[in-house]
C-alpha positions as CSV (number, residue, x, y, z in Angstrom):
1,X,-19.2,9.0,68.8
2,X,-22.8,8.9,68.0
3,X,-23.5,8.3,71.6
4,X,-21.3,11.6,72.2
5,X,-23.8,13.6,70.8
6,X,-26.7,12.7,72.8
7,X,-28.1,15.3,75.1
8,X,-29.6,14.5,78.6
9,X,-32.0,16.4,80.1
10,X,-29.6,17.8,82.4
11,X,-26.9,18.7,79.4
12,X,-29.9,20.9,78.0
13,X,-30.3,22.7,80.7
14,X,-27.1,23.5,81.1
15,X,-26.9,24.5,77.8
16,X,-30.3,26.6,77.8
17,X,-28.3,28.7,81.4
18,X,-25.7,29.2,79.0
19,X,-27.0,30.5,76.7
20,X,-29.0,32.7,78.7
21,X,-25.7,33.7,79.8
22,X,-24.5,35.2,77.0
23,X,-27.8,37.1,75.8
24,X,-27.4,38.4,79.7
25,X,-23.9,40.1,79.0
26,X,-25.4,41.9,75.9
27,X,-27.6,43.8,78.1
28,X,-24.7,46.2,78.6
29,X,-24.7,47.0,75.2
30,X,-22.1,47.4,72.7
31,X,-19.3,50.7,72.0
32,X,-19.2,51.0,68.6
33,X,-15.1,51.8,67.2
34,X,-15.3,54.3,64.1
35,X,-15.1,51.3,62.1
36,X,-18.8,50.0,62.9
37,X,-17.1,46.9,65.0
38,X,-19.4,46.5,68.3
39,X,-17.3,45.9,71.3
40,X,-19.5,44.0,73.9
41,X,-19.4,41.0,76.4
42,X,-21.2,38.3,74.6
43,X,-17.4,37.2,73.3
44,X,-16.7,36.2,76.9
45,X,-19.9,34.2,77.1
46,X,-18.9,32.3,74.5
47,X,-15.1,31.6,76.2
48,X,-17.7,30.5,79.2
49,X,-19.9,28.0,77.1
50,X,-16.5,26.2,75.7
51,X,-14.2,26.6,79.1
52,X,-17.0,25.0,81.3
53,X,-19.0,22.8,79.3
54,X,-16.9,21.7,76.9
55,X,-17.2,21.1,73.2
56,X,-20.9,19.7,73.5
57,X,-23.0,21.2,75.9
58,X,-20.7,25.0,75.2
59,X,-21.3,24.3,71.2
60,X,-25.3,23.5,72.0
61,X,-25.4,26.6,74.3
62,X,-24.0,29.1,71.5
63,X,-26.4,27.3,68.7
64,X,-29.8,28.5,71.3
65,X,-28.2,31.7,71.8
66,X,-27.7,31.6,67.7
67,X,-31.0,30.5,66.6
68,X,-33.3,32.5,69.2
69,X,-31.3,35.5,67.6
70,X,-31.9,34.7,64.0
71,X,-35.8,34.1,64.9
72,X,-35.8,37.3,65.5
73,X,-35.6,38.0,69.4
74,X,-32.8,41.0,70.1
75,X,-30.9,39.1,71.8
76,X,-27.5,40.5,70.7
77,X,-25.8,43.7,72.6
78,X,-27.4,46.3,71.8
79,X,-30.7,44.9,71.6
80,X,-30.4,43.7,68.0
81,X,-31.6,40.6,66.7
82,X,-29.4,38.3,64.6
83,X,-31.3,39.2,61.2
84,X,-29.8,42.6,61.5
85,X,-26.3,41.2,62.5
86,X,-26.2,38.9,59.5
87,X,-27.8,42.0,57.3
88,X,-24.4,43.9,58.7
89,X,-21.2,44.4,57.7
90,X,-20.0,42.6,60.9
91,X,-21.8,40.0,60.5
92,X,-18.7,37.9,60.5
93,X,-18.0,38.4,64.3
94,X,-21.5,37.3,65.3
95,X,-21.1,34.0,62.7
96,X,-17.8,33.3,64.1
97,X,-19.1,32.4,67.9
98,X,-19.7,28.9,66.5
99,X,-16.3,28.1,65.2
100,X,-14.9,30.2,68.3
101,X,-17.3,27.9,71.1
102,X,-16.3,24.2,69.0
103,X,-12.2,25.3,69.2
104,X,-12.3,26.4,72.7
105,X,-14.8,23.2,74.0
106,X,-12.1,20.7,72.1
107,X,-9.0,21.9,73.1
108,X,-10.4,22.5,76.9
109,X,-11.8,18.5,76.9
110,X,-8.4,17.8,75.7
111,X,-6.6,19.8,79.0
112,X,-8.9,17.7,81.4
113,X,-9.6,16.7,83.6
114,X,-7.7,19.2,85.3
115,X,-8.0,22.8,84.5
116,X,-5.1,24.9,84.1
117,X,-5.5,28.8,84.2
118,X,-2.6,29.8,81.6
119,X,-3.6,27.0,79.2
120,X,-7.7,27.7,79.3
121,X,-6.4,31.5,78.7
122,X,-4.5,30.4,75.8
123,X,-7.2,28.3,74.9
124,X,-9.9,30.9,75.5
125,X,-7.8,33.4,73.1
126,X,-7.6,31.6,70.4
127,X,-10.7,30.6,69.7
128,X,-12.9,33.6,71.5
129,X,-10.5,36.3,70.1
130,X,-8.7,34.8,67.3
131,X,-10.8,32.5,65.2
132,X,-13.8,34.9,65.7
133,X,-11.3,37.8,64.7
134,X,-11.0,35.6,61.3
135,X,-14.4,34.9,60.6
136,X,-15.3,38.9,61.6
137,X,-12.4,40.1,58.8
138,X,-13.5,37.6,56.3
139,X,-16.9,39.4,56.7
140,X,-15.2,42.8,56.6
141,X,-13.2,42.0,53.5
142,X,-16.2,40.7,51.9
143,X,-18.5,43.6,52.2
144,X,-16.4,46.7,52.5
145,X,-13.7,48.1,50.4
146,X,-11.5,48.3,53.3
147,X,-7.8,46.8,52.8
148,X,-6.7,43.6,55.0
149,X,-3.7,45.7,56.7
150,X,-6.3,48.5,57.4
151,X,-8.5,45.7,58.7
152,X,-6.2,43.8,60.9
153,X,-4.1,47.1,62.5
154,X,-5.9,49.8,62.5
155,X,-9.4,47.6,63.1
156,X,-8.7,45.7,65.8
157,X,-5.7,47.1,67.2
158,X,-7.7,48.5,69.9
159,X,-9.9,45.6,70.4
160,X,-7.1,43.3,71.8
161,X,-6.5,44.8,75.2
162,X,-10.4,44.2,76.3
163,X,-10.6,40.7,74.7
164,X,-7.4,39.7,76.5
165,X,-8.8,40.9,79.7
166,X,-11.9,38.4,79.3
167,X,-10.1,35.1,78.4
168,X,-8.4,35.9,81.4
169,X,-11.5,36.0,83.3
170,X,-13.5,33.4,81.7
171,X,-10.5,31.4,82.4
172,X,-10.2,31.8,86.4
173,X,-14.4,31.5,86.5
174,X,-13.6,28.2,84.8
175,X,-11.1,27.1,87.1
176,X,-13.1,27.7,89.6
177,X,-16.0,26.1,88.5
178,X,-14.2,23.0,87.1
179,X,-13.1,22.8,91.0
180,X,-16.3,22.9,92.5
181,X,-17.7,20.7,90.2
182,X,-15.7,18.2,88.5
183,X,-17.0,16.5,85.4
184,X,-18.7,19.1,83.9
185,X,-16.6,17.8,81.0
186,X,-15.9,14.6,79.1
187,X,-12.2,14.0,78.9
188,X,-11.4,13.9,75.1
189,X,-7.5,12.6,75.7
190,X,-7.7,9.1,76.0
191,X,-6.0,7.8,79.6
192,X,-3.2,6.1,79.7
193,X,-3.4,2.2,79.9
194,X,-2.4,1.1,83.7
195,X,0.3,-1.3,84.3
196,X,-0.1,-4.6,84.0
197,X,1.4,-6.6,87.4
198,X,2.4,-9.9,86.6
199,X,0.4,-12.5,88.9
């Protein structure tokens, strides 16, 4: 395992594009809902950094992205740094991209090393919409007097339809990508042991 977590040059890289990548789909901005949540496209960066890289390099590429924000550059959509996301009530959502990248980079290194469309989306959902829907209520909870049932229905009801749309996508960009260039990531499930044939 400690060998695991050594970085190449080229696994840096890769990592640094990434997270490039997801400051990149902030630039559009974010749509506010009446309930201060920011809707924006740096969720489906993050489904990107896991689906392709895997649990390493994706995890490495969402802790750049992380730290350049909390230095101070405004990185995050709507041109706000991560001081004033953690400062926020939703600061929750923006917290929860690490947990989000880690589930979606294990569970895709487990699926290879073939990519399958319906499992990465499944993949991509849980840990891009769900667990970063968790940390984001958790935050909610902790610094509004808002009720978990108003929270979780009325909240993010309307969230679900847009987030569903972009594991979809990050999961046929993955597909694709995995195809072009196989061994982007490090099988987690071991192999199974070949036959042995008598002499």
């Amino acid at each position: 395992m400690p060998g695991y977590l050594k970085f190449t040059v080229n696994d840096l890289a890769q990592a640094a594009v990434f997270a490039a990548l997801i400051a990149v789909l902030g630039l559009p901005g974010a749509f506010n809902l009446a309930s201060g949540i920011p809707i924006t496209l740096q969720t489906m960066g993050v489904m990107l950094a896991g689906a392709v890289l895997g649990p390493k390099k994706g995890t490495a590429a969402v802790v750049i992205f992380m730290v350049l924000a909390i230095a101070g550059l405004p990185i995050l959509a709507g041109g706000r740094s991560g001081q004033v996301a953690l400062a926020s009530p939703t600061a929750g959502y923006f917290l929860g991209f690490l947990p989000g990248v880690i589930v979606i980079g294990v569970l895709t290194a487990f699926m290879m090393p073939r990519y399958r469309v319906w499992l990465g989306f499944l993949i991509n959902f849980l840990g891009g919409v769900v667990v970063i829907y968790i940390c984001g209520i958790i935050g909610l909870l902790a610094r509004t007097d808002e009720s978990l049932r108003y929270v979780i229905v009325t909240t993010h009801a309307a969230l679900v339809p847009g987030d569903v749309i972009k594991a979809v996508i990050a999961a046929l960009v993955a597909a694709a990508v995995h195809r072009g260039r196989p061994g982007l990531i490090h099988p987690l499930r071991p192999r199974p042991a070949e036959p042995v044939t008598p002499a």
